[in-house]
C-alpha positions as a printed Julia matrix, in Angstrom:
331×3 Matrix{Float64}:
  -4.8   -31.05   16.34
  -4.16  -27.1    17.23
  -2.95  -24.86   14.12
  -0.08  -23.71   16.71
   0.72  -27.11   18.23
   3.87  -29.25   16.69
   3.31  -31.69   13.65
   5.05  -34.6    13.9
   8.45  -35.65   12.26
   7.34  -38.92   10.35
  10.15  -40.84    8.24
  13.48  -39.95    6.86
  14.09  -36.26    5.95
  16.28  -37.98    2.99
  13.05  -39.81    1.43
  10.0   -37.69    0.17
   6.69  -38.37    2.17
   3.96  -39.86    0.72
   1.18  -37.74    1.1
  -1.19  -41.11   -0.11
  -5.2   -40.19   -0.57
  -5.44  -36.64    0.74
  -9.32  -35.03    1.44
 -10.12  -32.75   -0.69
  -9.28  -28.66    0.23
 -11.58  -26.81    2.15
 -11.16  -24.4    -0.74
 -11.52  -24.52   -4.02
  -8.49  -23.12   -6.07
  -8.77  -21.3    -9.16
  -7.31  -23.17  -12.34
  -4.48  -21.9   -13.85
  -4.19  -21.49  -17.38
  -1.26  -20.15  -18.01
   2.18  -20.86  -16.2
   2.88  -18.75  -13.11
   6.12  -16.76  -13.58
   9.63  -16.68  -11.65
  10.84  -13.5   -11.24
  14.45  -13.21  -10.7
  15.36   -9.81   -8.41
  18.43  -11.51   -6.51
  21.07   -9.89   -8.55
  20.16   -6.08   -9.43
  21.94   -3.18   -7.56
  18.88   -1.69   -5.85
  16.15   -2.67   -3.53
  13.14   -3.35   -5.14
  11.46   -5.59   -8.02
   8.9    -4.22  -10.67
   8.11   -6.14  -14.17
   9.4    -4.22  -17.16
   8.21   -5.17  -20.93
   5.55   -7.6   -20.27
   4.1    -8.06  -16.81
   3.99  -11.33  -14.58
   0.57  -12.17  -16.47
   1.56  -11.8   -20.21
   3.12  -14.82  -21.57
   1.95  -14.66  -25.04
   5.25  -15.26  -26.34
   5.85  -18.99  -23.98
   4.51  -21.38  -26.74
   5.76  -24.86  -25.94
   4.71  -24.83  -22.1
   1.85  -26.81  -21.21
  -0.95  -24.4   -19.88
  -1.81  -24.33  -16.37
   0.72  -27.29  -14.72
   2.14  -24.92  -12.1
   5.42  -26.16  -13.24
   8.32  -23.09  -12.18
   8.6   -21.08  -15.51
  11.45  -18.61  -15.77
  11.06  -15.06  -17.55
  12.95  -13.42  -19.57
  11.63  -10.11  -18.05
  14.66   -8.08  -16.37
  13.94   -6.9   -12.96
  13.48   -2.88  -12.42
  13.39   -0.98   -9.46
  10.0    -0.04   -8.13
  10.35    3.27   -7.02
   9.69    4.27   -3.65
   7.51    7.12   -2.2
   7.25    8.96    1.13
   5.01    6.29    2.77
   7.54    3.49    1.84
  10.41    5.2     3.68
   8.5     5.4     6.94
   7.27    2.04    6.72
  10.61    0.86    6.3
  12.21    2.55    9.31
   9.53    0.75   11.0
   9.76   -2.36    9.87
  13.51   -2.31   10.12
  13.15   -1.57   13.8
  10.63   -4.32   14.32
  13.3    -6.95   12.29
  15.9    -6.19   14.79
  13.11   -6.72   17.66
  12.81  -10.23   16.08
  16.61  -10.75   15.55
  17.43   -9.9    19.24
  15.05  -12.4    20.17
  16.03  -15.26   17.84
  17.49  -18.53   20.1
  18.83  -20.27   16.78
  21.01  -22.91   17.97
  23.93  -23.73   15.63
  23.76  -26.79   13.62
  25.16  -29.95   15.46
  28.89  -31.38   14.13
  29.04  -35.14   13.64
  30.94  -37.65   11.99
  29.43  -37.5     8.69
  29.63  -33.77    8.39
  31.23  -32.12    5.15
  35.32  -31.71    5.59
  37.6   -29.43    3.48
  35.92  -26.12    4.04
  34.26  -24.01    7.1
  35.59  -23.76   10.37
  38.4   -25.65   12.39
  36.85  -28.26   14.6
  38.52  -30.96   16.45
  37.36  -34.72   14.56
  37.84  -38.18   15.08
  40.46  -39.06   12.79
  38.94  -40.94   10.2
  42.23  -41.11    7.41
  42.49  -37.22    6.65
  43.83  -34.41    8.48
  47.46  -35.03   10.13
  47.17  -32.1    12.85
  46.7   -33.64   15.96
  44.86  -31.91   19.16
  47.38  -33.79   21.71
  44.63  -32.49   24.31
  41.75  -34.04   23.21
  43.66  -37.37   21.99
  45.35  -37.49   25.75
  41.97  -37.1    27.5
  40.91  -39.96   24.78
  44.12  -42.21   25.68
  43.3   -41.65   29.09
  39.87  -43.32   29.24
  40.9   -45.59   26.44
  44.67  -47.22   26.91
  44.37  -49.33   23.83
  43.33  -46.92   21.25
  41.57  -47.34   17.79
  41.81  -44.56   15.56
  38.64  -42.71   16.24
  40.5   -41.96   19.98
  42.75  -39.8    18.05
  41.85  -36.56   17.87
  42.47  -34.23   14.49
  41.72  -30.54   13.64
  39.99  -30.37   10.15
  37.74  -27.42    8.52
  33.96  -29.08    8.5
  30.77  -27.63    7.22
  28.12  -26.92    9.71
  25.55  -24.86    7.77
  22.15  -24.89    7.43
  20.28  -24.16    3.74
  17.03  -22.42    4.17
  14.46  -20.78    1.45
  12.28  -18.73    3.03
   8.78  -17.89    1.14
   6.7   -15.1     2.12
   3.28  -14.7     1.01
   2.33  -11.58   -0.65
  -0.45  -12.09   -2.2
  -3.21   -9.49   -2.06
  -4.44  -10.81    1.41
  -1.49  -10.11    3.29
  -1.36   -6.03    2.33
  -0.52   -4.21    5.2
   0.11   -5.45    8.45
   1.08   -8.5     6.7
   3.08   -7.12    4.84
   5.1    -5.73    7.46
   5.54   -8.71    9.7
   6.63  -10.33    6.21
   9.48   -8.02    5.56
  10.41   -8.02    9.5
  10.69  -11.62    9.3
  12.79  -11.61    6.35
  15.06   -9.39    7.84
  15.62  -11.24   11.26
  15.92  -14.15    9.72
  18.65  -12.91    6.99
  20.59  -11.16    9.93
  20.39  -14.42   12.35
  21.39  -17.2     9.58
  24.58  -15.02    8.42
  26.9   -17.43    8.32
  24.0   -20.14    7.09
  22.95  -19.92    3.34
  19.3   -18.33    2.91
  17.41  -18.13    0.13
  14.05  -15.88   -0.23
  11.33  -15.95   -2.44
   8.04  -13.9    -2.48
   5.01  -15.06   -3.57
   1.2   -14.58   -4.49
   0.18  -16.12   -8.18
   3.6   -16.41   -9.41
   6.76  -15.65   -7.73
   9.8   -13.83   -7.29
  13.69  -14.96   -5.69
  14.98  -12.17   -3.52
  18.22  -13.9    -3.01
  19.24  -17.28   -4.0
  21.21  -20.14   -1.49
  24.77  -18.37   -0.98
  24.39  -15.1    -1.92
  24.12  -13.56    1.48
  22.21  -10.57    0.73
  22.44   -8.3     3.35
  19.52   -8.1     5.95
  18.53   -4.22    5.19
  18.31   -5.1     1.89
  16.23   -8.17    1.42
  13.37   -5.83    3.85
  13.64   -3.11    1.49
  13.19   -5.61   -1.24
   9.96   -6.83    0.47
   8.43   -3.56    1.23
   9.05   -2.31   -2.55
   7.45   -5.84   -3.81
   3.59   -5.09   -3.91
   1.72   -7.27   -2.55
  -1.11   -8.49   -5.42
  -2.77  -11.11   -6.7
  -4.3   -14.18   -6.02
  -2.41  -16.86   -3.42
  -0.7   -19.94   -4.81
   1.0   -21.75   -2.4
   2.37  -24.49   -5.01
   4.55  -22.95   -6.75
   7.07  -21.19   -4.19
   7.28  -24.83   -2.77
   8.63  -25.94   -6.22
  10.82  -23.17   -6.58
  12.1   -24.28   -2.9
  12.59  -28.05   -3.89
  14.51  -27.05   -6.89
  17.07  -24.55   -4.76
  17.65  -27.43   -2.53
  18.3   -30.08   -4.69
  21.6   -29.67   -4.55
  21.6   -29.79   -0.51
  22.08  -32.57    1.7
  18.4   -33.29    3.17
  20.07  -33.02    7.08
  20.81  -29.4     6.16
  17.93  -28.36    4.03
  14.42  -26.81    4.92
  12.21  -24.33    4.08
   9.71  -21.86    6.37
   6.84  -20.76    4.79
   4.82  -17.73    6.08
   1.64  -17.68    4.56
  -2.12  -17.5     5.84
  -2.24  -20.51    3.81
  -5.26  -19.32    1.84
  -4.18  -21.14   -1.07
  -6.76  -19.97   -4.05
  -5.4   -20.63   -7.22
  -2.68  -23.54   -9.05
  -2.7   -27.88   -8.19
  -3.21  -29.06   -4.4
   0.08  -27.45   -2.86
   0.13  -30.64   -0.13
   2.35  -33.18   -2.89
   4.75  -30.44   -3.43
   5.2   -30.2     0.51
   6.12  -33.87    1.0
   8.78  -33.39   -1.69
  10.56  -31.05    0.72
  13.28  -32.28    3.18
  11.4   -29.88    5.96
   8.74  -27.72    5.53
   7.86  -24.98    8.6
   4.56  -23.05    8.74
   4.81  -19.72   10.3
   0.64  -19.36    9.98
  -0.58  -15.59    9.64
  -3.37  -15.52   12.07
  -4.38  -11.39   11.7
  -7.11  -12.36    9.47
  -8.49  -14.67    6.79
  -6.57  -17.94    7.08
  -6.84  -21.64    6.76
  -5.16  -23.41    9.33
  -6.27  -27.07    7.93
  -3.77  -26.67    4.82
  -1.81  -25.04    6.94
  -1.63  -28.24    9.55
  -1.37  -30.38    6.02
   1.43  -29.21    4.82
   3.65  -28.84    7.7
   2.91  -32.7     8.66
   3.94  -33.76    5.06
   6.8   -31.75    5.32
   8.01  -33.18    8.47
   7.96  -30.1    10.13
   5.73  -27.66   12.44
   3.16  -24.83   12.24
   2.91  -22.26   14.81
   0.54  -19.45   14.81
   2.08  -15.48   14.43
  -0.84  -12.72   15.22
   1.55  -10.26   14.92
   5.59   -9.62   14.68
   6.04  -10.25   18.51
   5.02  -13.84   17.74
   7.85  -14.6    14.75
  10.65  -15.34   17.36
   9.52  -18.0    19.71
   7.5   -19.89   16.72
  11.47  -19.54   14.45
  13.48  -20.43   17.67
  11.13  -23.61   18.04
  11.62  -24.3    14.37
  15.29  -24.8    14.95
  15.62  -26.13   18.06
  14.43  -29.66   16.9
């Protein structure tokens, strides 16, 4: 199979896939021996994310943790703001432009109503009336009573506030392989994606050897912001792609799996921390935007979308981020 052609969808999004006997990785990951850290920059005042005290890599004071699990390990490190120089700035006008390039783009379809859909809260839809609301759409329930003389009560027609929103965590690789032009189709992505899913809850966390959470499920950050958050997040390190996926699982556990996915963008060159491929099937739907500009590994990346019942397409550059996003969504 391609990288850029469709995994398929095996099972029930509601029951984790079994990844069963897996061949080994074309690469060999580096062992962790210490936990990777979860940086938390979701709830400062400014724009960027820069270690103060101890850095990502000093956990001398964690005794208790089991070394090397790749279990998510929170810090007690406070987020600062990285300054920003000259270069930065005009990088970021770019990038901003190329987000709304994306966004403009973007053929997101809105999530489909149904009958099992969470009521109470959202927008007003006309229902079936299943016991609930008494406000009656007399035009819908006469163009029911029409085809259906003898009605039951799913004929009759009710306006309720239901839930139609999507969760999705977004992880962007920024690991020390994905400096520059990367970097910048990263950030653009982030951006398009934050301004498209407004009214959806988005969640997104950067990554390389540990990890930090830009914004967390229903804090809608706004769009300029979470790209200025990428751009002053450096990328560094060494790539582990098992650990963002954890930190994904556990901000969806509180989701139903109908509404729940994550999209990774990554070039999937997964060199350090456990086989990421497990962690995928624990997800209700894992996307792979694969980053194709240069060193990659499209056989992990092909793994790990098919375990997490979702799809990888192939991005060479920004230009590519909306048709591979608008497939994404539209099934």
């Amino acid at each position: 199979m391609a990288a850029d052609s469709p995994a398929r969808r095996p099972g029930d999004p509601r029951r984790p896939n079994r990844p069963g006997i897996l061949k080994p990785l074309r690469r060999k990951p580096k062992t962790l021996t210490e936990e990777p850290a979860l940086l938390d920059a979701s709830s400062g005042g400014g724009t960027g994310l820069a270690a103060t005290g101890r850095s990502p890599g000093d956990r001398s004071d964690r005794g208790g943790r089991r070394s090397g699990s790749g279990a998510p390990a929170t810090t007690d490190e406070e987020a600062a703001l990285a300054g920003a120089d000259a270069e930065a700035l005009a990088v970021d006008t770019e990038t901003l432009r190329r987000a709304r390039e994306i966004a403009a783009q973007l053929a997101v379809p809105r999530p489909r109503r149904d009958r099992t859909a969470r009521r109470g809260r959202g927008e007003v839809v006309s229902v079936p009336y299943l016991g609930g609301s008494d406000d009656i759409d007399m035009d819908r329930t006469l163009e029911q009573l029409t085809e259906h003389p003898v009605p039951e009560d799913e004929d009759i027609v009710v306006r309720e506030r239901v839930t139609t929103t999507r969760s999705v965590v977004l992880l962007v690789d920024l690991s020390g392989s994905m400096r520059g032009e990367r970097a910048r189709t990263a950030a653009a992505t982030v951006g398009a994606l934050g301004a498209e899913l407004f009214r959806d809850n988005l969640a997104v966390v950067a990554f390389w050897s540990d990890a930090a959470v830009l914004s967390h499920l229903g804090q809608h950050v706004a769009p300029e912001r979470l790209v200025e958050q990428m751009l002053r997040t450096p990328a560094r390190g060494l790539t582990n792609v098992a650990f963002p996926l954890q930190v994904a699982r556990r901000e969806l556990a509180r989701v139903p799996a109908r509404e729940a996915r994550a999209v990774l963008l990554s070039d999937c060159v997964h060199n350090a921390g456990p086989d990421p491929r497990p962690f995928a099937a624990k997800l209700p739907r894992l996307d792979v935007l694969l980053d194709t500009s240069g060193e990659q590994d499209p056989y992990l990346a092909r793994d790990l979308a098919r375990l997490g019942r979702g799809r990888v397409r192939q991005v060479r550059g920004y230009r590519d981020v909306a048709p591979a996003l608008s497939e994404f969504f539209s099934g």
